[in-house]
C-alpha angles and dihedrals in degrees: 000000000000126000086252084075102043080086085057093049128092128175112199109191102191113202121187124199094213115092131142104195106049101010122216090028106171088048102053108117121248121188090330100316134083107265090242089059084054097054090045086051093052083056103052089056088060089067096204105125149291123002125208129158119208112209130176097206131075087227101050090045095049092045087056092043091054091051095055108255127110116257121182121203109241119187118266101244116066124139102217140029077241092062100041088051095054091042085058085044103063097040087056100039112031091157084061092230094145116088102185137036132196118207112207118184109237090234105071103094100164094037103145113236087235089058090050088046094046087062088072099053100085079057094077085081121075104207086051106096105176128030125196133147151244157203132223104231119239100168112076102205089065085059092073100025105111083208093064100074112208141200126238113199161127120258116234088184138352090287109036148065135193100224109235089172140001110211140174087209124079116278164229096004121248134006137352129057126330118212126224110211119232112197108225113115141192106204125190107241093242086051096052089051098045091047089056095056098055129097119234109283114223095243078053089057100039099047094032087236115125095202096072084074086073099047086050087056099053093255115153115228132179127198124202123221113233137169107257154013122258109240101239125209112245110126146022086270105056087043090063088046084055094049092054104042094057087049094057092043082051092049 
């Protein structure tokens, strides 16, 4: 990507108070700043456009707001983390300059800005309307965890495949690589738009993956084959990890 498309470029960071298991989430201190401020950090060193959080609590948005970054307030009860983005999206263009828009989950402190770059690469081309990423898995007991979502698809080049499903199950059958899903997605404006206004598909409902509503719908996703996953921030444990791995990168 040129400097020409960094004006075409938005990354919406969405960050919910709400979470049962570590409370107050975006808020939880890493290394001396509030772990939304880390993701938005971790943003900004991918140097591919525009950066706005979206946030759904006066405290969250303050604390972004003191740290320099737009922020932008969303309502509280959005179903999904793609509502809640073009939501975001229309408060902050409404002269719908921006062409593409990241969504990186608020919860991704030590994300590193190659693997957010790496998200736009399936862009490039244009009947391609969603992006996202993946993982080869290496460790077997993710091939049969439900809670390790996979990618079923063909491969258009040595790093990349053109998602034909996305399943909690494992597969496909037989030999040859299974994919672990990271959720992290480029969408096309016009994509984003179209898959908002869509009800839940049945496959949507039946696997919980709400990509599956854009397959159903005959929406064409590609998904681009990195290194590593991302540590995500869910419990008091990986919030420690998380801790430690951005002391060592500081030291």
């Amino acid at each position: 990507m040129n400097n020409s498309d960094l004006g075409k470029v938005l990354i919406l960071i969405p960050a919910r108070m709400a979470s049962t298991r570590l409370p107050g989430k975006p808020l939880a201190d890493i290394c001396g700043l509030p772990m939304i401020v880390q993701v938005a950090k971790r943003a900004r060193e991918a140097e591919v456009g525009r950066i706005v959080v979206a946030v759904d609590d006066q405290r969250v948005y303050d604390a972004v707001a003191d740290a320099g970054f737009e922020v932008v307030m969303t309502r509280q009860d959005h179903q999904s983390g793609s509502d809640r983005i073009h939501e975001a999206l229309i408060a902050v263009d409404p002269r719908r300059e921006i062409e593409i828009v990241v969504n990186v989950q608020g919860d991704l402190p030590t994300i590193e800005p190659e693997t957010i770059r790496a998200a736009l690469k399936p862009l490039d081309n244009p009947q391609v309307d969603i992006a996202t990423l993946t993982v080869e898995i290496s460790d077997e007991e993710e091939k049969t965890n439900p809670n390790v979502v996979k990618v079923v698809g063909s491969a258009t080049s040595d790093t990349r495949l053109r998602a034909l499903y996305f399943t909690r199950a494992t597969a496909p059958y037989g030999k040859g690589p299974l994919y672990h899903h990271i959720g992290l997605y480029a969408y096309r404006r016009a994509a984003l738009e179209r898959f908002v206004s869509l009800s839940q598909s049945p496959l949507e409902k039946r696997e919980s993956l709400e990509q599956l509503r854009a397959l159903e719908a005959g929406m064409r996703i590609d998904v681009e084959v990195v290194r590593s996953i991302p540590l995500g921030v869910d419990t008091p444990a990986d919030l420690e990890k998380a801790r430690r791995l951005l002391a060592a990168r500081a030291n």
